[in-house]
C-alpha positions, -999 to 999 in steps of 0.1 A, spaced: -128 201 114 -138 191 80 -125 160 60 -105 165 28 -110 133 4 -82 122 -20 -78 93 -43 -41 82 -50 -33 55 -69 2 36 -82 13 8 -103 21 -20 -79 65 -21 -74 79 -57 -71 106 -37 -50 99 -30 -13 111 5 -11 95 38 -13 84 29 -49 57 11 -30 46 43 -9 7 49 -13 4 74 8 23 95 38 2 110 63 19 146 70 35 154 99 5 176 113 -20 157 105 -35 120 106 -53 102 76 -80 72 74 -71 51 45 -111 45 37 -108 15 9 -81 1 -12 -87 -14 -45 -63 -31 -60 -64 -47 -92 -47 -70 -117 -53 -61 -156 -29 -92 -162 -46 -117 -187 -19 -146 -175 -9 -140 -141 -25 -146 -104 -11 -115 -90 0 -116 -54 5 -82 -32 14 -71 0 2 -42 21 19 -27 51 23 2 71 45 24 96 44 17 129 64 46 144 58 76 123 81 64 96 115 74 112 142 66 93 172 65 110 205 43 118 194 44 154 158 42 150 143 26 122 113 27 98 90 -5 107 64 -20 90 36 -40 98 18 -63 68 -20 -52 70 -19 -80 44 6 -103 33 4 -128 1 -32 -116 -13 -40 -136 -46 -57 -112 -70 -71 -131 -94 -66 -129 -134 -84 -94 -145 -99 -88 -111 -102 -61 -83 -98 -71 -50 -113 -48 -27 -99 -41 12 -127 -18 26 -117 -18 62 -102 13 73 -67 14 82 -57 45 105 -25 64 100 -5 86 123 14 116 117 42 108 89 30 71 94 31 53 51 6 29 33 31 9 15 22 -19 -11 41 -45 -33 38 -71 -52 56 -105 -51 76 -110 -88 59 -126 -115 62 -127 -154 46 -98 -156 38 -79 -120 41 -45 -134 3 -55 -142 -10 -41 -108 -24 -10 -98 -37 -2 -68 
């Protein structure tokens, strides 16, 4: 089966909630996040930003629950830098790459 590439890109959320949502695998198929890049065009600011994901397929339910797992938690992302996390990070059917950043005088500065 051949692999389809896509780039996808946001401006970081200070708000954990979908806002944050990266990416969603589909619900037929799996995904391989290769590389995230995430970087903070504030000229004042350290920025700091969380990444997580789904652990069960994102269900979202009273009985049964969305959960998230930090893939990183806290990263300091220096003044006009990229930080780069080029370790894959596997995704399972309907599983979501979410990422947020922790408040700041201006945290509306990072994209990812």
């Amino acid at each position: 089966m051949a692999s389809i590439f896509k780039n996808s890109g946001i401006t970081v959320p200070v708000v954990d909630d979908s806002t944050g949502d990266m990416y969603q695998a589909s619900n037929t198929e799996k995904a391989v996040i290769h590389a995230l890049f995430i970087s903070n065009r504030s000229e004042y600011s350290i920025a700091r930003v969380n990444v997580k994901v789904t652990i069960d397929g994102a269900k979202n339910t009273n009985t049964n629950p969305t959960n998230f797992v930090f893939v990183a938690k806290n990263l300091e992302v220096p003044v006009g830098n990229t930080l780069t996390l080029d370790k894959p990070i596997n995704l399972e059917n309907n599983d979501i790459l979410r990422v947020t950043a922790e408040p700041s005088p201006d945290s509306t500065s990072v994209d990812v």
